[in-house]
C-alpha positions, 0 to 999 in steps of 0.5 A: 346951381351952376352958372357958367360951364367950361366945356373943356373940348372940342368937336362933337362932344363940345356941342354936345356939351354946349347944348347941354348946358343950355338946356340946364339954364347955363351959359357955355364957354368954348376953348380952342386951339388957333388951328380950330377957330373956325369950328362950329363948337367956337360959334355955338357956345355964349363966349369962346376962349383961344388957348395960347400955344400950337402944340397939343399940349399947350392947349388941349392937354393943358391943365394950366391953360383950361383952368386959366381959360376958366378964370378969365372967362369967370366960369364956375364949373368945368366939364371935360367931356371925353379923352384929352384930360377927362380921365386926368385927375390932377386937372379935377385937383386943379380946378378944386384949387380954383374953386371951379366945380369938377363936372365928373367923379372924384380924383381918388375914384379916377386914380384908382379905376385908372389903374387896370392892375387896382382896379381889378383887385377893387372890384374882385375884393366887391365880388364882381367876376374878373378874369385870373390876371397877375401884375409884371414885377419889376426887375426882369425875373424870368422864373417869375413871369413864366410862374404868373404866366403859368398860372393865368394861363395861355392863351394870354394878354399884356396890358397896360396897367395905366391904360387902354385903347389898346395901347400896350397890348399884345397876345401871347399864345405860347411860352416861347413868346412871352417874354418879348411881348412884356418887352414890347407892351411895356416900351409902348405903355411907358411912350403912350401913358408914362408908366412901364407897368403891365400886367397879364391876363387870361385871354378870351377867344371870342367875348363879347363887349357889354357894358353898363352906364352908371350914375351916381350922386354925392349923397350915396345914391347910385343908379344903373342906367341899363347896358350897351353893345360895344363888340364892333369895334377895329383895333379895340376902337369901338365902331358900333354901338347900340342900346341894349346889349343883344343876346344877352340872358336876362339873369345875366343881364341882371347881374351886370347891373348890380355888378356895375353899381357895387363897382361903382359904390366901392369907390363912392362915385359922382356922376357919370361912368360906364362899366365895360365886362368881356361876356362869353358863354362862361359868364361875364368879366369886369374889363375895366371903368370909364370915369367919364361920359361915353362917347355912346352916350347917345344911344343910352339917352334914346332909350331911356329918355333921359339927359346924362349931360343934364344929370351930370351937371346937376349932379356936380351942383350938389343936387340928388338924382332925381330918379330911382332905379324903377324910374330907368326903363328902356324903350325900344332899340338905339344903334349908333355908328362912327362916321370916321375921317378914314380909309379902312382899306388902308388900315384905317388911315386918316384923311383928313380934308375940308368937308365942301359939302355937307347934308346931315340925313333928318327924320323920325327916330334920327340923331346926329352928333357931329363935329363938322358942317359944311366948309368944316376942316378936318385936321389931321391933328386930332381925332378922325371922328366926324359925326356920330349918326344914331336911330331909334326904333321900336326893335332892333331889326327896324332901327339898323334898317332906319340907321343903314337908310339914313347913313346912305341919305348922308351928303358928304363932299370932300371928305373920304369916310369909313361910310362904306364899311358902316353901311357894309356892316348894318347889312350883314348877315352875322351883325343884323343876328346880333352874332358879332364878337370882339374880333368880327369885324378885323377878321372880316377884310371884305367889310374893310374893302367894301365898295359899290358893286359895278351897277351901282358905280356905272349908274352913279358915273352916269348921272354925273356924265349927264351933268358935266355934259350939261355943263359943257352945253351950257349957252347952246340951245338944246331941245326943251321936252317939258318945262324946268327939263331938258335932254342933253346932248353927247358931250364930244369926248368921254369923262374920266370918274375916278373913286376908290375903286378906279377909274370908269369912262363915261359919255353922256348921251344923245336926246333919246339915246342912253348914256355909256360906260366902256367895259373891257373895250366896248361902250356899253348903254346905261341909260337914258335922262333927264336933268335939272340944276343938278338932279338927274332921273335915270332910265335904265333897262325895264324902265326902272327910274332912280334920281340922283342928286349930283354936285360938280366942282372943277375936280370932283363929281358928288353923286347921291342916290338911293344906294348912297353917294359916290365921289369921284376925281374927275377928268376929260379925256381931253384935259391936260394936267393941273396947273394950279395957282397964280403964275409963280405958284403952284398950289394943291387943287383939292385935298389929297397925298403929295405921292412924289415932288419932281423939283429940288429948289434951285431947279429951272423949269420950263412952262409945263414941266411937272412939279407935284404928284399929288394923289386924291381918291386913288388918282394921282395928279400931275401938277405943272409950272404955269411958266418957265423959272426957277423952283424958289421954294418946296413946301411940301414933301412925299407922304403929306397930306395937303388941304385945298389951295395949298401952296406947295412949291413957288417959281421965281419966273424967268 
């Protein structure tokens, strides 16, 4: 039995993992990096280790340093979750030399499903479909590539042989074009994986992304634990995913698993892995393995009530399944998202940030896997997952209907999120069809650029007007209607809310008059409300009454309502730029993008004189000198991301 677990991560995954090891009897030891010390995983596991060094590769990456972590902690097993070095042999060949026991399958299976080009000649010799593919020589020969090509067959794609992610990967339509892309996939597979190898093969228009999660034991038992739909996805990163595959004809169905499981015995494999096919109206096709848990695992548990982590671990401690294939039955339909640190409009940019605020929707049928609580930072040095938000139901239309509730439930400050392009997602047409293929959602921009129509933005501002006029009332008596509520009275300027998609200017509202939004030059009524410590009831056109849940800080307004939340940067008209810090300092006011420094350090600057632009939700701030002096030191510079109270430039005061 295993006594004392390494979990050889962080974020998500890591109390994922921790909560597994305590529900199998075991103790848990956390590994962080100096940067993520106060993350929950830290506080959750028995004991925590720091790993020395700044650098990914010092910590993270570092096969000396997490083995070593092992030792000094006394743990007798290791289990590295996903990415990092969960697919790294040399670090299962390590911890084999230290006695720790490889919570994953041997090093030989992860060397040779490792390698796209082997694999794909492994599982075609075990009779498993794969598409015509040929390996790149070396030596540039182009007779010779135009041959393979030739015979593959256009169009095509180049891939990483080492690989994957997306990473090394380029299309090509026509002749003319193949001999750049091999150049191009094979500079950046050298960059990203340490091997130059690439290898072509044939490109499908429209599949699908189907796989099966294997599970095998050392005394030659392996299991198919049913499939997954993994076809949403952005850039080949997968967005969406549910249990089980949609659309799929059960004979075909069938065959993937049995596919899956010679896979998995041609390479005699222990514990968890995920087998990934490409499936169109010809069939399917082995597309490659993961040797490790998926970060989906999720909805595979929903549906078959089974604990991969706590097999995985019992698995590695020599035990036998203890299941058989009947046993793995599937009930009902489990959907899960990635809630992702990101601005999708922007291609996906990271916007990384403290989370100020932060309630996890619950309820029936509901899972959440995350990494962040409330106070959380999100680094930009690691990956922009955030939270995995899954439902469980007992048919696919009333899962995606409980999972898109619960998604618009989420309270989520001081983060921006792809939320809004999961939501827009869940409720369209072609995905609530299951018709969505491998390229649904980069050929859709408007899911990308989705945002709340104008009703529900000037609905949303108006609820936070009403606060912030509150707020301003605050200590003068106003009439009290019913006990615990109060109408609130005309703030004497008007607000300006800000969110992704601009700027709304809004003035709360006299008692009995509504609140008001001016559109193209003229205020128009939103309507009337009553508020308590933060809840605003909104009365709109027909009576119709909807509260919201506002929380307010010096620059935002945080809106929750039955259509989801809104986050505004907010000023009043009669505001004047941010001055932030103590005299002589100038520090960011919330998170957001330096967009321009003003000052070069030897410049004097009067009290008022602008130093930073910094941009946040699409609103550029204007930070200023709190005093006259000379610029003494610039931190930061156009481009960076900033984090709250920041010390972005130092004045030396006059």
């Amino acid at each position: 039995m295993i006594r004392r677990l390494l979990v050889a991560n962080r974020g998500e995954i890591a109390r994922r993992l921790i909560r597994g090891a305590h529900d199998a009897g075991c103790e848990a030891v956390a590994v962080y990096a100096a940067d993520d010390a106060a993350s929950p995983h830290v506080g959750e596991a028995d004991v925590a280790v720091l790993l020395p060094g700044l650098s990914l590769g010092e910590t993270y990456l570092s096969t000396a340093a997490l083995v070593g972590a092992a030792a000094r902690a006394g743990a007798d097993a290791l289990h590295p979750g996903y990415g990092f070095l969960s697919e790294n042999p040399a670090l299962a060949e390590a911890c084999a030399a230290a006695d720790i026991v490889w919570v994953g399958p041997s090093p030989d299976a992860m060397r040779v499903m490792g390698h796209k080009a082997r694999a794909k000649e492994l599982v075609a010799q075990a009779g498993v479909p794969v598409l015509p593919s040929a390996v790149v020589g070396r030596g540039g020969d182009d007779a010779a590539l135009e041959t393979a090509a030739a015979d593959v067959g256009y169009p095509l794609l180049v891939k990483a042989s080492a690989g994957g992610g997306g990473r090394g990967m380029r299309l090509v339509r026509a002749p003319g074009d193949l001999a750049d892309a091999v150049a191009a996939a094979q500079r950046e597979a050298a960059a990203a994986f340490g091997s130059e190898e690439v290898f072509l093969e044939r490109y499908l228009e429209a599949p699908r992304h189907v796989e099966v999660q294997v599970m095998g034991d050392s005394h030659g038992t392996v299991l198919h634990l049913l499939d997954r739909e993994c076809s949403v996805q952005r850039r080949h990163q997968k967005v969406v995913e549910e249990a089980p595959a949609v659309l799929v004809p059960s004979a075909i169905r069938r065959e993937m698993w049995d596919a899956a499981v010679a896979v998995a015995q041609a390479v005699g494999y222990t514990g968890a892995g995920t087998v990934e096919y490409l499936v169109d109206t010809g069939g399917f096709y082995f597309l490659e393995m993961n040797t490790r848990l998926q970060v989906e695992h999720g909805v595979t548990e929903l549906v078959t009530g089974l604990d991969l982590v706590g097999l995985q671990l019992a698995v590695a401690a020599g035990h036998r399944l203890p299941l058989s294939q009947a046993d793995v039955q599937a009930n009902g339909h489990a959907v899960e998202v990635r809630l992702c640190a990101e601005r999708p409009r922007e291609d996906y940019r990271p916007t990384p940030g403290t989370a100020t605020h932060v309630g996890w929707p619950v309820g029936p049928g509901l899972r959440t896997d995350r990494a962040i609580e409330s106070g959380s930072v999100v680094s930009p040095a690691y990956d922009s997952l955030v939270a995995k938000l899954m439902a469980h139901g007992r048919d696919r239309a009333s899962t995606v209907a409980r999972l898109s509730h619960a998604l618009r439930a989420l309270e989520l400050d001081g983060l921006e999120t792809n939320r809004q392009l999961l939501n827009a997602v869940l409720d369209d047409a072609i995905f609530r069809d299951g018709a969505a293929d491998v390229h649904y959602l980069d050929s859709r921009p408007d899911l990308r650029d989705a945002a709340f129509p104008d009703e529900t933005r000037h609905s949303h501002a108006a609820a936070a007007a009403f606060c912030l006029t509150g707020e301003r009332a605050a200590g003068s008596l106003v009439p009290v209607p019913a006990a615990g509520w109060r109408n609130i009275g005309r703030a004497l300027h008007a607000d300006a809310l800000t969110d992704a998609v601009g700027t709304l200017e809004v003035r709360a509202a006299v008692p009995g008059e509504p609140a008001s939004v001016l559109v193209d030059g003229e205020w128009r009524p939103l309507g009337t409300a009553l508020t308590h410590d933060g809840i605003v009831d909104l009365v709109t056109v027909g009576d119709l009454r909807r509260r919201y849940r506002v929380r307010l800080t010096a620059h935002s307004a945080d809106v929750n309502g039955p259509e989801g939340q809104s986050s505004f940067a907010r000023r009043a008209e009669d505001d004047p730029d941010e001055r932030g810090g103590v005299a002589g300092e100038c520090r960011a006011p919330l998170p957001g993008a330096v967009t321009k420094v003003l000052v070069a350090e030897g410049d004097v600057v009067a009290e008022g004189d602008g130093l930073v632009v910094l941009e946040a939700m699409k609103m550029e701030h204007t930070l200023r000198a709190n005093g006259a002096g000379t610029v003494a030191q610039v931190n930061c510079a156009a481009g960076e991301q900033v984090d709250v109270h920041d010390l972005l430039v130092t004045v030396e005061p006059a």
